[in-house]
N, CA, C and O atoms as a GROMACS GRO file, in nm:
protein
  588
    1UNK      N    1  -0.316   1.234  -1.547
    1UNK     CA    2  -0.332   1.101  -1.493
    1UNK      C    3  -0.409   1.111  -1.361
    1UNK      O    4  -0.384   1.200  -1.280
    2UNK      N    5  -0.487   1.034  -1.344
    2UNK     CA    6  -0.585   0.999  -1.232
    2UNK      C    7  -0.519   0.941  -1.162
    2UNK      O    8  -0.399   0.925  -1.180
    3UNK      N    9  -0.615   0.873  -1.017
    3UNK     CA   10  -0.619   0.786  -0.932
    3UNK      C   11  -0.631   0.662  -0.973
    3UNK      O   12  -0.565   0.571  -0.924
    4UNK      N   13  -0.702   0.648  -1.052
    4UNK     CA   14  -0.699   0.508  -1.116
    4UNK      C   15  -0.592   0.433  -1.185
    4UNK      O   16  -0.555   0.316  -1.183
    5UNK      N   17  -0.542   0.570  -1.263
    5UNK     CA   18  -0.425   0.523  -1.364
    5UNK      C   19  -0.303   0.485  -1.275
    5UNK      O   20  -0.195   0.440  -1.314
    6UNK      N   21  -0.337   0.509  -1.165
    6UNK     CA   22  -0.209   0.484  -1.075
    6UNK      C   23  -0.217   0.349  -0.962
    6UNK      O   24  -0.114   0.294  -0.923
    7UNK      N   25  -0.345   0.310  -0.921
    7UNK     CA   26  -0.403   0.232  -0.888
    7UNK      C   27  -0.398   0.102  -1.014
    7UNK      O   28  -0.384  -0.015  -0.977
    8UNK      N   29  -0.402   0.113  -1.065
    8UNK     CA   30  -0.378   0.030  -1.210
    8UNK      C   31  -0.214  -0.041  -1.202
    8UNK      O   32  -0.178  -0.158  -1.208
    9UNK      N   33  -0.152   0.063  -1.188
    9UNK     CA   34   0.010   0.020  -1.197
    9UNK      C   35   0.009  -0.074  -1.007
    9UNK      O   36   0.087  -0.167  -0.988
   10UNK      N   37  -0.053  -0.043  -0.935
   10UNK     CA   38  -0.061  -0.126  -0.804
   10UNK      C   39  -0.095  -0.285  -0.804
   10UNK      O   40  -0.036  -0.385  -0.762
   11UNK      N   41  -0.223  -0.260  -0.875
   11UNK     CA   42  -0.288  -0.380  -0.948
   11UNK      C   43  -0.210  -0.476  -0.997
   11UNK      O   44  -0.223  -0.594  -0.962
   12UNK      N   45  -0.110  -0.430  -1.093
   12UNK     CA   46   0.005  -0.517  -1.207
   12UNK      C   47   0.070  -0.546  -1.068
   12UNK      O   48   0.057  -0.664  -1.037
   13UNK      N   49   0.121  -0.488  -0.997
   13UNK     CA   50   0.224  -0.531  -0.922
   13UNK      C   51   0.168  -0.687  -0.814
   13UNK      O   52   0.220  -0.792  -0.777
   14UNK      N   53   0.016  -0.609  -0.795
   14UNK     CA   54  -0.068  -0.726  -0.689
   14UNK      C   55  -0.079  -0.886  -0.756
   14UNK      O   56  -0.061  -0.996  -0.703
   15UNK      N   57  -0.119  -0.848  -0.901
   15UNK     CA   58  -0.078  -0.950  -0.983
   15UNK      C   59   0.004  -1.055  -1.003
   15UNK      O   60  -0.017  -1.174  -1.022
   16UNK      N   61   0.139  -0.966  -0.993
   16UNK     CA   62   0.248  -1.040  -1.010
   16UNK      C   63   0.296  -1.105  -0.838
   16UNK      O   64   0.374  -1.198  -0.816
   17UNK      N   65   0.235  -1.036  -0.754
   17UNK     CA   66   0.222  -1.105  -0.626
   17UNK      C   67   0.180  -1.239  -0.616
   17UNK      O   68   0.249  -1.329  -0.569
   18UNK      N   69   0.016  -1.259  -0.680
   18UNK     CA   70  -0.041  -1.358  -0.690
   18UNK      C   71   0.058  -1.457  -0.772
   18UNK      O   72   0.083  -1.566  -0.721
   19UNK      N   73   0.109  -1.428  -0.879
   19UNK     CA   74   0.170  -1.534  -0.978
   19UNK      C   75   0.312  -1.589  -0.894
   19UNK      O   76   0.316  -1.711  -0.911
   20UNK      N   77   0.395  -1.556  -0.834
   20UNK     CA   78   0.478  -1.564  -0.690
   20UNK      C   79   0.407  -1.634  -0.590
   20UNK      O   80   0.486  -1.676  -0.506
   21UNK      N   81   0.308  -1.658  -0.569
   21UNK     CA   82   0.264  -1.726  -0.463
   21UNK      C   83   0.241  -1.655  -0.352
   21UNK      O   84   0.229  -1.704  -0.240
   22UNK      N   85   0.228  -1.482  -0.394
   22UNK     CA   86   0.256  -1.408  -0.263
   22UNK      C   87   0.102  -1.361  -0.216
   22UNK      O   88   0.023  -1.352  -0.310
   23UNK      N   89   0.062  -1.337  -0.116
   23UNK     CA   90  -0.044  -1.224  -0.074
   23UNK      C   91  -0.068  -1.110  -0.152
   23UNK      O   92  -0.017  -1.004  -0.115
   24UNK      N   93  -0.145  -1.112  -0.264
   24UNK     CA   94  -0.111  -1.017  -0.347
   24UNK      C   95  -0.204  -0.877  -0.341
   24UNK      O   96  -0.318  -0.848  -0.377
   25UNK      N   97  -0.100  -0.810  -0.280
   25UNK     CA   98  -0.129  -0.673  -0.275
   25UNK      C   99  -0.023  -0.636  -0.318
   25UNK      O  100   0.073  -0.712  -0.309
   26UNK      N  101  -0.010  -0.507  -0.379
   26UNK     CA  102   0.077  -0.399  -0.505
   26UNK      C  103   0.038  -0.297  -0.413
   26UNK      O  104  -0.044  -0.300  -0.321
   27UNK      N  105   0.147  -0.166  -0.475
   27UNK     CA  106   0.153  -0.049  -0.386
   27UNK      C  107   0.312   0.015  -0.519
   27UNK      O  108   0.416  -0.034  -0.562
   28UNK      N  109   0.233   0.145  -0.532
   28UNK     CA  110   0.353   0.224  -0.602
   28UNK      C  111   0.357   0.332  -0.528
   28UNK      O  112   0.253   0.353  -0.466
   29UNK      N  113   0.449   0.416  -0.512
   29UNK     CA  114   0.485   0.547  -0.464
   29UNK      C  115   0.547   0.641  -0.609
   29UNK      O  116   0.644   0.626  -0.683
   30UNK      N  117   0.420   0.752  -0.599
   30UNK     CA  118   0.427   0.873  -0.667
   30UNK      C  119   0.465   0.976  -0.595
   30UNK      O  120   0.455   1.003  -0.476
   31UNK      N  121   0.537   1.060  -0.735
   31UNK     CA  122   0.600   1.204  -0.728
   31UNK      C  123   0.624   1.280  -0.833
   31UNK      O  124   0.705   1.245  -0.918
   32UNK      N  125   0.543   1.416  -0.842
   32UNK     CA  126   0.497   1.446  -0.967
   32UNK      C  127   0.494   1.412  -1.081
   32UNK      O  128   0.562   1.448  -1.177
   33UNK      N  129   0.372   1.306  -1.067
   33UNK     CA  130   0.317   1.254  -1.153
   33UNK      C  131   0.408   1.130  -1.226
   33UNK      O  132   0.389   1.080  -1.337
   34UNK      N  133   0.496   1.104  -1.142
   34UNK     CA  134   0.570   0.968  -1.163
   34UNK      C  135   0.603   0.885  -1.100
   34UNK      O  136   0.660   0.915  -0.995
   35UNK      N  137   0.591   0.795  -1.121
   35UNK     CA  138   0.586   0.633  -1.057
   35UNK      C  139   0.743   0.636  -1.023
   35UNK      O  140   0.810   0.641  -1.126
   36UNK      N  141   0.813   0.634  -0.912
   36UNK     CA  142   0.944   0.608  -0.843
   36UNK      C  143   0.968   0.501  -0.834
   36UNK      O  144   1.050   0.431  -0.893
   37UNK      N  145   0.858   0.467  -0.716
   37UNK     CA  146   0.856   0.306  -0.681
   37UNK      C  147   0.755   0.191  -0.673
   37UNK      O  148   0.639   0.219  -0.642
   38UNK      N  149   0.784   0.081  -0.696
   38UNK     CA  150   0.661   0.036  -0.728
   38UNK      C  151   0.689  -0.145  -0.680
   38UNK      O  152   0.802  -0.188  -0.704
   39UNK      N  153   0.617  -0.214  -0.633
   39UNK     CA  154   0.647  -0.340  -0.546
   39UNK      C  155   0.526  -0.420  -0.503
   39UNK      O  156   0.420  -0.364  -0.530
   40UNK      N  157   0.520  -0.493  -0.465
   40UNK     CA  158   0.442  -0.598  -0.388
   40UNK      C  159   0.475  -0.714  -0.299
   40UNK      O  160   0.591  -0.753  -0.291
   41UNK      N  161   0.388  -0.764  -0.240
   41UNK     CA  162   0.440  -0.817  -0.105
   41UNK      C  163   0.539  -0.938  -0.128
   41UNK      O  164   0.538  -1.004  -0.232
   42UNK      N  165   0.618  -0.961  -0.032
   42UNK     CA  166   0.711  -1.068  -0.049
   42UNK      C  167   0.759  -1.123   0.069
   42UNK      O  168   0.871  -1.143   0.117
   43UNK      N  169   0.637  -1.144   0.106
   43UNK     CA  170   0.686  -1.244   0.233
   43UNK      C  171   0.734  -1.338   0.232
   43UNK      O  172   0.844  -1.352   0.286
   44UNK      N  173   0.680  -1.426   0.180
   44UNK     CA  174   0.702  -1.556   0.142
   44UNK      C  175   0.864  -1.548   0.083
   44UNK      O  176   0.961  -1.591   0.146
   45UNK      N  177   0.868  -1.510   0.006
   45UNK     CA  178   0.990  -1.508  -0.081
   45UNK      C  179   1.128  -1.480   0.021
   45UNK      O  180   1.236  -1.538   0.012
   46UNK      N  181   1.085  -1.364   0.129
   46UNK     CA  182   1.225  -1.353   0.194
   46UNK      C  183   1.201  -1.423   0.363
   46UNK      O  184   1.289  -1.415   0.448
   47UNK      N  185   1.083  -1.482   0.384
   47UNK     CA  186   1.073  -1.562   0.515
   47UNK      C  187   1.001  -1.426   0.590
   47UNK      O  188   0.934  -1.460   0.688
   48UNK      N  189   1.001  -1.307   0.568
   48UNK     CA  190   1.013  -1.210   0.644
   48UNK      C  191   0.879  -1.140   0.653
   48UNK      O  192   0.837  -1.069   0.561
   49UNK      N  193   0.787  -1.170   0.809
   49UNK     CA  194   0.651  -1.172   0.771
   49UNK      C  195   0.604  -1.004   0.729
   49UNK      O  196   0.497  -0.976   0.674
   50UNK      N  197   0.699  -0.915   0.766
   50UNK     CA  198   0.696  -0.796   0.764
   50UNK      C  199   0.746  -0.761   0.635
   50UNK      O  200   0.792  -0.647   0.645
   51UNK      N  201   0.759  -0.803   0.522
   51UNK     CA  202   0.806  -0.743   0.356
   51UNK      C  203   0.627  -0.728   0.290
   51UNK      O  204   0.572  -0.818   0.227
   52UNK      N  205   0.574  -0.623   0.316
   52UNK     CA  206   0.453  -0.568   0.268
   52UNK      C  207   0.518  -0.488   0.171
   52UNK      O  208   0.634  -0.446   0.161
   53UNK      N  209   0.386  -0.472   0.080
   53UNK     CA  210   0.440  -0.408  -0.054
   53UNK      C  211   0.503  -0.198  -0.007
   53UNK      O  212   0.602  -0.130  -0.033
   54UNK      N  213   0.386  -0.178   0.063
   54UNK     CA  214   0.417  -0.028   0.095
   54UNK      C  215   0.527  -0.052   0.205
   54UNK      O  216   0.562   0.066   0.216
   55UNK      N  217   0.599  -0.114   0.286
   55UNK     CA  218   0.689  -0.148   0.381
   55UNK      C  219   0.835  -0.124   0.315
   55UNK      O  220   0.927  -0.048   0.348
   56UNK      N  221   0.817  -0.244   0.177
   56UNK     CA  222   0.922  -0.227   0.128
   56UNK      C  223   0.962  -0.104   0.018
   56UNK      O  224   1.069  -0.076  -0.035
   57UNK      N  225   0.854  -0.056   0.011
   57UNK     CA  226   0.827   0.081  -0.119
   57UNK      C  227   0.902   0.161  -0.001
   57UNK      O  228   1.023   0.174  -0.020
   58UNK      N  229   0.858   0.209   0.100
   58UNK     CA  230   0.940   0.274   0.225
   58UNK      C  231   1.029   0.291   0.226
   58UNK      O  232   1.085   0.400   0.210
   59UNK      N  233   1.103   0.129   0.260
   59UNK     CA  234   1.253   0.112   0.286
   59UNK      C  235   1.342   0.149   0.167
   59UNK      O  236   1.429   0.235   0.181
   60UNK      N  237   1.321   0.084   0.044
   60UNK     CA  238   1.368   0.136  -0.099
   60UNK      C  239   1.369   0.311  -0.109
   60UNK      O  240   1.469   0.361  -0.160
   61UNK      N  241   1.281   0.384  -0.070
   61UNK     CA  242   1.254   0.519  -0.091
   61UNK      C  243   1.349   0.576  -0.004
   61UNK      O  244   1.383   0.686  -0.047
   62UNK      N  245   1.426   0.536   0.136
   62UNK     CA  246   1.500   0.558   0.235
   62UNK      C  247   1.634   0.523   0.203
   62UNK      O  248   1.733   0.582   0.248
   63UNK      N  249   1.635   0.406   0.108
   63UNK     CA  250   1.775   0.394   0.054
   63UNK      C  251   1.805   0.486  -0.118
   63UNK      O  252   1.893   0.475  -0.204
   64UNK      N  253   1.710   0.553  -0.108
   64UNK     CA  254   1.736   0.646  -0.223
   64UNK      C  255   1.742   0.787  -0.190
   64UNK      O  256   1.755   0.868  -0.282
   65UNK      N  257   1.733   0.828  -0.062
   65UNK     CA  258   1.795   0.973   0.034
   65UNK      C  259   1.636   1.016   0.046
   65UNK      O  260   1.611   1.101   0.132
   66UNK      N  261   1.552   0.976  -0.014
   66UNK     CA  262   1.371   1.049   0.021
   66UNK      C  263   1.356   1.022   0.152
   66UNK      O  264   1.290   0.924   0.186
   67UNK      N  265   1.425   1.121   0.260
   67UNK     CA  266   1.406   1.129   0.406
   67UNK      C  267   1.249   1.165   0.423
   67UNK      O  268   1.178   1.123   0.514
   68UNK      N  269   1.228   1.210   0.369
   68UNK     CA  270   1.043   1.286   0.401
   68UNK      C  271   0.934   1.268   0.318
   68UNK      O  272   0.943   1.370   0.249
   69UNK      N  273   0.837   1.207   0.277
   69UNK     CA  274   0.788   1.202   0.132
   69UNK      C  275   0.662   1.275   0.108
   69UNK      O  276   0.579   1.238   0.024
   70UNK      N  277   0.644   1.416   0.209
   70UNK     CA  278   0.501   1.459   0.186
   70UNK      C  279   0.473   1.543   0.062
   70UNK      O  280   0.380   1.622   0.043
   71UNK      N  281   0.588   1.506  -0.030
   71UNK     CA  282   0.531   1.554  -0.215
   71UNK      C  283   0.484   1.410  -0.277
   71UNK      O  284   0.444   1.411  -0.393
   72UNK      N  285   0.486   1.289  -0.206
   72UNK     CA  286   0.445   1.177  -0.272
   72UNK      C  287   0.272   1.153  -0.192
   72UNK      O  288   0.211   1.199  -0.095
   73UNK      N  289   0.239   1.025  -0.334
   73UNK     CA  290   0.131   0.991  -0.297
   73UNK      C  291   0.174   0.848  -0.294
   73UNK      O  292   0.267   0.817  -0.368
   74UNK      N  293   0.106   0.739  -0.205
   74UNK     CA  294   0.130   0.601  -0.186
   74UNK      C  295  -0.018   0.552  -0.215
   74UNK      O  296  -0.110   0.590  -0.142
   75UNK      N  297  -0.043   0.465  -0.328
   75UNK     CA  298  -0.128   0.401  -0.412
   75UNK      C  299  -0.105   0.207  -0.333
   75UNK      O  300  -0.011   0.132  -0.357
   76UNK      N  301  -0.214   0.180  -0.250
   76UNK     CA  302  -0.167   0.060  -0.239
   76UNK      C  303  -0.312  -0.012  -0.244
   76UNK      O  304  -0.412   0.053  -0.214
   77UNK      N  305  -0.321  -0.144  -0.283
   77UNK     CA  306  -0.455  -0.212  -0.334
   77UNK      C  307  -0.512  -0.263  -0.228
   77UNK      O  308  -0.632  -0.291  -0.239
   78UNK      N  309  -0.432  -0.295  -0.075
   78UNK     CA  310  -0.559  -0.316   0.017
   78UNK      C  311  -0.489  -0.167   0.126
   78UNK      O  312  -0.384  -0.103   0.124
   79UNK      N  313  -0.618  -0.162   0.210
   79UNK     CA  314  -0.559  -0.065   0.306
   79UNK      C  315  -0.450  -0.144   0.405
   79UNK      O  316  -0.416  -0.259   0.434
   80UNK      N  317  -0.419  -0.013   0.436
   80UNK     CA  318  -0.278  -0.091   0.523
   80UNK      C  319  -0.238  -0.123   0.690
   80UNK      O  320  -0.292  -0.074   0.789
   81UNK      N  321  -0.167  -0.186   0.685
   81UNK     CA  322  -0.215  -0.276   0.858
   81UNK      C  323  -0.137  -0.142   0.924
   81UNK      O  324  -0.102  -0.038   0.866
   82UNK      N  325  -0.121  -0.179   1.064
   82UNK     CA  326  -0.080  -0.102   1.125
   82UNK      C  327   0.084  -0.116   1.142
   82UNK      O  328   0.134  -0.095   1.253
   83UNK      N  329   0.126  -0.135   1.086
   83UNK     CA  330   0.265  -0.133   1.098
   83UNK      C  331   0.283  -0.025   0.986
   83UNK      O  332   0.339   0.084   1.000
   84UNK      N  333   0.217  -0.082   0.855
   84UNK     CA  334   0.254   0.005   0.732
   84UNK      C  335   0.192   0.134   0.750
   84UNK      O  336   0.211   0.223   0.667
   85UNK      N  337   0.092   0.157   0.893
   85UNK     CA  338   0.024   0.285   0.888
   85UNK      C  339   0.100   0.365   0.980
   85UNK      O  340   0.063   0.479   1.008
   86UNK      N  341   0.244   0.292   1.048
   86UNK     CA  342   0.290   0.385   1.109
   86UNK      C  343   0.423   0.413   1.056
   86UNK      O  344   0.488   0.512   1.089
   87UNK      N  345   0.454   0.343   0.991
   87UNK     CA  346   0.586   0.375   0.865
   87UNK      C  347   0.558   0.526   0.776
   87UNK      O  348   0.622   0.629   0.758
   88UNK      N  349   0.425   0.472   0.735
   88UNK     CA  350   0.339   0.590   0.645
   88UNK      C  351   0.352   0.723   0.733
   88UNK      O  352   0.382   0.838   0.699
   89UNK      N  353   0.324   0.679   0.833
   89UNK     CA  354   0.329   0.849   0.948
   89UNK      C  355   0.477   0.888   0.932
   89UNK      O  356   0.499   0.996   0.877
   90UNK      N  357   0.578   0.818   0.972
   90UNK     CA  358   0.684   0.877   1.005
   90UNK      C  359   0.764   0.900   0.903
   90UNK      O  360   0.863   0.972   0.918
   91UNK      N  361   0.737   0.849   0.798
   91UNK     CA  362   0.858   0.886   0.635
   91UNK      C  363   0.761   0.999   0.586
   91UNK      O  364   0.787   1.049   0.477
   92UNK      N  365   0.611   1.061   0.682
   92UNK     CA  366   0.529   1.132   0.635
   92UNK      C  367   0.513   1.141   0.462
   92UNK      O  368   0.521   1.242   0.392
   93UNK      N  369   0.490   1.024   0.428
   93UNK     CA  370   0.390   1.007   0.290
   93UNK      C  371   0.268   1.113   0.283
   93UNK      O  372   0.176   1.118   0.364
   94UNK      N  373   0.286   1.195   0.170
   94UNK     CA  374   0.157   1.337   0.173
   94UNK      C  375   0.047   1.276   0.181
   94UNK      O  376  -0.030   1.322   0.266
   95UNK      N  377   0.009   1.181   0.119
   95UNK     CA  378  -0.109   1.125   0.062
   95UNK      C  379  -0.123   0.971   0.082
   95UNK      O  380  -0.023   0.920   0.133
   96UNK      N  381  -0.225   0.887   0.053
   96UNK     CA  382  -0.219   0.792   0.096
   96UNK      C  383  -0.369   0.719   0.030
   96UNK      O  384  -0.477   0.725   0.089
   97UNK      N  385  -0.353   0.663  -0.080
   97UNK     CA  386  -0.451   0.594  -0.195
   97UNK      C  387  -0.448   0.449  -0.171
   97UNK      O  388  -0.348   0.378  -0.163
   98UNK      N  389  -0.612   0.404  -0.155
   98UNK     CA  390  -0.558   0.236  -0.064
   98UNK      C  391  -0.718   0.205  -0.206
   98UNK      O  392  -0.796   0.294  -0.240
   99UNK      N  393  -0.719   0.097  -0.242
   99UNK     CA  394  -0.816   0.016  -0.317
   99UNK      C  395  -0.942  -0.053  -0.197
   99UNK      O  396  -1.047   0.005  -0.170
  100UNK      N  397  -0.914  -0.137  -0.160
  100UNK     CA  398  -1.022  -0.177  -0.078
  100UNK      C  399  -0.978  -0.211   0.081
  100UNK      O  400  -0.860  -0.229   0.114
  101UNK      N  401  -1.072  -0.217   0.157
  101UNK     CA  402  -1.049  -0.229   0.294
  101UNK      C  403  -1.063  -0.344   0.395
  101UNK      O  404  -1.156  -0.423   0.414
  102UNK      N  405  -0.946  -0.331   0.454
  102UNK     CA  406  -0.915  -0.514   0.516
  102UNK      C  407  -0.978  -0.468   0.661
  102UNK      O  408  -0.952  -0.371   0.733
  103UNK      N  409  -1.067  -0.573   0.676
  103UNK     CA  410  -1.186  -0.575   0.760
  103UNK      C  411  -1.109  -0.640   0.918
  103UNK      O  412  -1.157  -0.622   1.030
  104UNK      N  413  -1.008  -0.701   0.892
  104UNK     CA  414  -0.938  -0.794   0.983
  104UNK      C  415  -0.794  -0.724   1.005
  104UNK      O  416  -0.737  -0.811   1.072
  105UNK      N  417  -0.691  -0.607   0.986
  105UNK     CA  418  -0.611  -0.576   1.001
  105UNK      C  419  -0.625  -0.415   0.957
  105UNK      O  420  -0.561  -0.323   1.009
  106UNK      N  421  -0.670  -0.409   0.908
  106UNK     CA  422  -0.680  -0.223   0.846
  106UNK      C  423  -0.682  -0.114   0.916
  106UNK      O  424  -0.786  -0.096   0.979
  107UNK      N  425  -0.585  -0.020   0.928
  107UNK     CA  426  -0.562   0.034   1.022
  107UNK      C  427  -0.567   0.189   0.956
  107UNK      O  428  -0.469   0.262   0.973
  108UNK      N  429  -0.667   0.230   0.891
  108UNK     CA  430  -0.671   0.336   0.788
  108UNK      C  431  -0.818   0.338   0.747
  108UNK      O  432  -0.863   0.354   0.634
  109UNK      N  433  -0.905   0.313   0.896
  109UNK     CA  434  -1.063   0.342   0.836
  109UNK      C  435  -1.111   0.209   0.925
  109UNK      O  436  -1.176   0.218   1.029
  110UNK      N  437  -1.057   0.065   0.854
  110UNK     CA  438  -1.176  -0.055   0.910
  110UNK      C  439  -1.177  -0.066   1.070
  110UNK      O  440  -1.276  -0.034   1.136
  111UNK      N  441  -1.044  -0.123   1.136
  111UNK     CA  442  -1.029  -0.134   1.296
  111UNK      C  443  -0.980   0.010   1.334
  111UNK      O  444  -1.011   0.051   1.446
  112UNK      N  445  -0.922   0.075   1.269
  112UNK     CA  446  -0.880   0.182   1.354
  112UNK      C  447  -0.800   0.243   1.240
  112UNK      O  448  -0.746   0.176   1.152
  113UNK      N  449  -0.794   0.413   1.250
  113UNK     CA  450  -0.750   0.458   1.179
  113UNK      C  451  -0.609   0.564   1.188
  113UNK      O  452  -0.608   0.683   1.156
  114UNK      N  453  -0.528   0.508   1.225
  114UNK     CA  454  -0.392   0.564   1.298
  114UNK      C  455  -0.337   0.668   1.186
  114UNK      O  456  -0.237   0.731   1.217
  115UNK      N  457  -0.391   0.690   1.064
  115UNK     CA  458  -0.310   0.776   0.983
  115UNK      C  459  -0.352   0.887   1.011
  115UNK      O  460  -0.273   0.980   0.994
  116UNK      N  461  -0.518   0.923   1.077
  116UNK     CA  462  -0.562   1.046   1.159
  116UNK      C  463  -0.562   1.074   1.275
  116UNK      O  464  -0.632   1.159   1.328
  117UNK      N  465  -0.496   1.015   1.317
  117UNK     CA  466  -0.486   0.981   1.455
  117UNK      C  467  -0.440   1.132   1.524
  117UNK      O  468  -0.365   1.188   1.444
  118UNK      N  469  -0.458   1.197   1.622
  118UNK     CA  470  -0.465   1.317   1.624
  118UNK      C  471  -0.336   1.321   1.734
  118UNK      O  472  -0.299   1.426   1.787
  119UNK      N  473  -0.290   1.219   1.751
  119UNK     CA  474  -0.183   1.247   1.870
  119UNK      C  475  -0.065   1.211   1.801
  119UNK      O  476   0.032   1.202   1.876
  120UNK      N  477  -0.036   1.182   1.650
  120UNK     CA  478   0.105   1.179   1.597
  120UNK      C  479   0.083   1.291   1.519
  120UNK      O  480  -0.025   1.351   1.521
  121UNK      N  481   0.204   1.333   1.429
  121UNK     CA  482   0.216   1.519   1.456
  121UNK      C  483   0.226   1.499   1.291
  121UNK      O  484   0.248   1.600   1.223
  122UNK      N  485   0.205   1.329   1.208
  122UNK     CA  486   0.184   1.386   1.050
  122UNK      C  487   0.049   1.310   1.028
  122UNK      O  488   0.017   1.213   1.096
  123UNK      N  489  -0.032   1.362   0.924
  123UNK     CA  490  -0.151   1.315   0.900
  123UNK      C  491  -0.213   1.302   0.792
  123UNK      O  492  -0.324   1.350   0.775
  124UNK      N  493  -0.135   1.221   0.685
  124UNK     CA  494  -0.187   1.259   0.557
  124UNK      C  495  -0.311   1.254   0.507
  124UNK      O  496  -0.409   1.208   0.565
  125UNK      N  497  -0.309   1.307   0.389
  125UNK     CA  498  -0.433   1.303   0.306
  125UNK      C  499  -0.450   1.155   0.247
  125UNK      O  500  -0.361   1.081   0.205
  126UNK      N  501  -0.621   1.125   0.256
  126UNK     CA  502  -0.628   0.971   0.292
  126UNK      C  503  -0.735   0.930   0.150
  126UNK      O  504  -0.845   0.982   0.168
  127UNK      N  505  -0.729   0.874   0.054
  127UNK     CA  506  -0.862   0.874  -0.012
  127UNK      C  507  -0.863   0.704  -0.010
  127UNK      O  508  -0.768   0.626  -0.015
  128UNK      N  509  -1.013   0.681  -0.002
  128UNK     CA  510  -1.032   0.545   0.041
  128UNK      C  511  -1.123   0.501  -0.091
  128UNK      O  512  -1.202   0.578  -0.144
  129UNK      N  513  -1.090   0.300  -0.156
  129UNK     CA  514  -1.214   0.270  -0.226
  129UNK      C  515  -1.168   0.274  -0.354
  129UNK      O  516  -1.235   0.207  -0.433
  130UNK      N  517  -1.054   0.346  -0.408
  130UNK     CA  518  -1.010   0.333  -0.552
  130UNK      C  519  -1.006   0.221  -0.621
  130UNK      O  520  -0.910   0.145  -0.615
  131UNK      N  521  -1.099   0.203  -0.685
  131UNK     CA  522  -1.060   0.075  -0.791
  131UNK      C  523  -1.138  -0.076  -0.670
  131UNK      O  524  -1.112  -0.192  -0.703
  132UNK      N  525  -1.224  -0.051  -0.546
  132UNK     CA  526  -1.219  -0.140  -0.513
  132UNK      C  527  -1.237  -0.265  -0.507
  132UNK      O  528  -1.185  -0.348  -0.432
  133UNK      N  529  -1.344  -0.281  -0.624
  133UNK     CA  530  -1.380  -0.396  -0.637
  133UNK      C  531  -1.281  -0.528  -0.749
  133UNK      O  532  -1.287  -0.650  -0.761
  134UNK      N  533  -1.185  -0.403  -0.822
  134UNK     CA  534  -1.101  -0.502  -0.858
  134UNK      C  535  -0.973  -0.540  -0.786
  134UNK      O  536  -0.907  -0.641  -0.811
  135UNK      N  537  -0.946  -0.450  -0.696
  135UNK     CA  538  -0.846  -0.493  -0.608
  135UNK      C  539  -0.925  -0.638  -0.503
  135UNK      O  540  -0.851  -0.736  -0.501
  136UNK      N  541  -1.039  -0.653  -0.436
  136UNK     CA  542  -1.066  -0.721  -0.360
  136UNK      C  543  -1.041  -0.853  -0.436
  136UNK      O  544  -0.980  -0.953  -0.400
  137UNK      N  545  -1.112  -0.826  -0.564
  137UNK     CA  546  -1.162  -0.969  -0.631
  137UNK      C  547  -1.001  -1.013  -0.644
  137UNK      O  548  -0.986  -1.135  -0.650
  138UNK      N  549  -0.866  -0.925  -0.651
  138UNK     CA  550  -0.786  -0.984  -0.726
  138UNK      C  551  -0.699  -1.105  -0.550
  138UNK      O  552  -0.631  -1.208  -0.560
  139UNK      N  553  -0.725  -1.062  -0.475
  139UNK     CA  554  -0.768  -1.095  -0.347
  139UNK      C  555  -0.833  -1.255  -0.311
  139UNK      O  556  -0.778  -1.359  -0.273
  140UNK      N  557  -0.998  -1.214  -0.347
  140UNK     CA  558  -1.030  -1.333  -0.288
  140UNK      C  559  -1.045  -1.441  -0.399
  140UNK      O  560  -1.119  -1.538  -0.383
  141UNK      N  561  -0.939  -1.411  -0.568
  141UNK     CA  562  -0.936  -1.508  -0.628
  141UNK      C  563  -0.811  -1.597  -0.615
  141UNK      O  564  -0.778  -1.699  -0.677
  142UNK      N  565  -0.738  -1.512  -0.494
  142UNK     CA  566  -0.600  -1.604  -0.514
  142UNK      C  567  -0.630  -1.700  -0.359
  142UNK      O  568  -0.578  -1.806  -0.323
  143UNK      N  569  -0.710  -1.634  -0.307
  143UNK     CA  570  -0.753  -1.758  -0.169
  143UNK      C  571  -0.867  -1.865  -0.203
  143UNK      O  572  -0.878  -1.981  -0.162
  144UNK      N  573  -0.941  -1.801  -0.282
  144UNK     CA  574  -1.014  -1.919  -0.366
  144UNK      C  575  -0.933  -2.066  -0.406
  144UNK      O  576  -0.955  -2.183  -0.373
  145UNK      N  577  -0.828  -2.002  -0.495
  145UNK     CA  578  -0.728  -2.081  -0.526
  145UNK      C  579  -0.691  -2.166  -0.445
  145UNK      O  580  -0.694  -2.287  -0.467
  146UNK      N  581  -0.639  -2.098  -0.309
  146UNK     CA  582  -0.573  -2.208  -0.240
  146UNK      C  583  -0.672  -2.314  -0.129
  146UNK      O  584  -0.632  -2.396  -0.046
  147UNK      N  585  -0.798  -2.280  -0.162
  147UNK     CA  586  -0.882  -2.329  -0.079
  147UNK      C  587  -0.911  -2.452  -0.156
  147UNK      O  588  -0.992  -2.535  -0.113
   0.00000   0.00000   0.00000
């Protein structure tokens, strides 16, 4: 299984974001070669502007004893703001697979890139662009919508 095939299962989740009414970005967390966890954003749903899909993939992974996760990879469909890029540092996620890049919050390449950041002491492996053009579109068809 690829990057894609896993990026794919992010997608379904971003999906089902959109159909919720949510900001739809998806995000699964892998570990050899299996999908653990898998979610999308839910802000809306719990009031709580901070329930991002990789936020809550985190917190779930923390209530399942995964104190450390640098055997996982985190697959998420937009890159991730800076909150989720410093969660990502400290539960040290190995890897870190983002679909396309948020030009206005992205904190993993667009404004600033805190996951390389050379003064926190984890730094994962970063691959950028997977799948991006269907993650964006799935994006700017749900703001289309509401426009």
């Amino acid at each position: 299984m690829n990057d894609d095939f896993y990026m794919r299962i992010a997608l379904e989740e971003a999906r089902l974001a959109a159909e919720e009414d949510e900001i739809p970005v998806g995000a699964c967390l892998v570990r050899d070669q299996s999908v653990i966890l898998r979610d999308h954003n839910r802000s809306r749903q719990t009031q709580n502007p901070m329930a991002h899909a990789e936020k809550l993939i985190l917190d779930k992974a923390q209530d399942l004893d995964y104190k450390y996760l640098q055997e996982c990879s985190l697959f998420i469909t937009l890159e991730p703001c800076l909150m989720c890029s410093g969660m990502i540092i400290l539960s040290r996620v190995g890897r870190v697979v983002f679909g396309c890049y948020d030009p206005k919050s992205g904190a993993a390449g667009s404004i600033y890139n805190s996951l390389w950041d050379k003064s926190f002491n984890h730094r994962p492996a970063l691959k950028r662009g997977v799948l991006a053009e269907e993650c964006a579109l799935v994006l700017t068809d749900f703001f289309k919508k509401k426009r």
